[in-house]
C-alpha positions in Angstrom: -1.0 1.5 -0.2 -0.6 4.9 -2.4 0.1 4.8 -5.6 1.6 8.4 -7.0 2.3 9.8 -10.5 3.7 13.2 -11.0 2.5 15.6 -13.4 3.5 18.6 -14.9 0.5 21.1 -13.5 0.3 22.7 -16.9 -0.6 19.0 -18.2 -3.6 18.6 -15.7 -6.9 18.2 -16.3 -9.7 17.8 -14.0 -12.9 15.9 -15.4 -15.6 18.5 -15.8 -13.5 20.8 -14.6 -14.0 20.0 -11.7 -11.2 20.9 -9.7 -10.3 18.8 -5.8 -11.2 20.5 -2.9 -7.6 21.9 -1.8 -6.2 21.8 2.0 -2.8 23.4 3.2 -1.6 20.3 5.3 1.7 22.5 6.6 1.1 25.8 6.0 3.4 27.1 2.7 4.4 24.0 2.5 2.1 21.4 1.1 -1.5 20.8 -0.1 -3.5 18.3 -0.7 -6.4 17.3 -2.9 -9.6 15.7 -2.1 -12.7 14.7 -3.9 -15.8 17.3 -3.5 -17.8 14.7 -3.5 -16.8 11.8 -2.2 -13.6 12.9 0.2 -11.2 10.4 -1.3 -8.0 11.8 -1.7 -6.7 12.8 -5.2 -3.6 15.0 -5.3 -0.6 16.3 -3.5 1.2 20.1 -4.3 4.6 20.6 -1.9 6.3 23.3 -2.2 10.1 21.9 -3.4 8.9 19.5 -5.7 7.4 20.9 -9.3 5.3 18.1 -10.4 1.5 17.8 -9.0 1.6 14.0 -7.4 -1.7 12.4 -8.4 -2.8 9.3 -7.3 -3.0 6.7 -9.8 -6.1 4.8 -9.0 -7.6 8.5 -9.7 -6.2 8.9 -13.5 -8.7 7.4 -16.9 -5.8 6.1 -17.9 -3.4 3.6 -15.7 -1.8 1.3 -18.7 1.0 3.4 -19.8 4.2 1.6 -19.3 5.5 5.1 -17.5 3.4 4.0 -14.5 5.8 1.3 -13.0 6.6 1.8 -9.6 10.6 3.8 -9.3 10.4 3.7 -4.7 8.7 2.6 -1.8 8.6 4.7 1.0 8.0 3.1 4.7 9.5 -0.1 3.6 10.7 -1.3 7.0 6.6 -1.2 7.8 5.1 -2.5 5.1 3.1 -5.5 5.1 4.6 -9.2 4.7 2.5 -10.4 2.0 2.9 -7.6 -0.3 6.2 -7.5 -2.6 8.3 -4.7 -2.2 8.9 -2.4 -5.1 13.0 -2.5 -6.6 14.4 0.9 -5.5 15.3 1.8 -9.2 15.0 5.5 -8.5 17.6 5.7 -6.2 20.2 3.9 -7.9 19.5 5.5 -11.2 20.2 9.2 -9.4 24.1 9.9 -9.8 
């Protein structure tokens, strides 16, 4: 499972500075973000959407109350034993 938070990219910080090792995964499209070091993915860029999406095993900080899960994506395959996540996103958009 993938657990994303969206940023502002002016409110990004990379420890040390050290920025993910970027991708084009559709060409003008989207990027993604990946560890130099390690390969484990870290970030997402797509082109219609302004927020950087960010992992959030990947942030120092995962306690804020802001970090409840809004959506699910692929709910019809997701696994039995895990509870799904209450489509609030969805039904807050008018």
């Amino acid at each position: 499972m993938m657990w994303w938070a969206g940023f502002a990219p002016e409110d990004v910080s990379w420890t040390n500075g050290i920025e993910p090792t970027w991708f084009e995964t559709f060409e003008g499209e989207a990027q993604r973000g990946f560890c130099p070091n390690c390969g484990s993915r870290l970030a997402a860029i797509d082109s219609d959407i302004p927020e950087i999406g960010i992992v959030v095993p990947a942030l120092d900080d995962t306690t804020g109350d802001d970090l409840v899960p809004v959506n699910q994506s692929f709910r019809d395959s997701s696994v039995r034993w895990l509870p799904q996540v209450p489509d609030i996103q969805s039904s807050s958009v008018s």
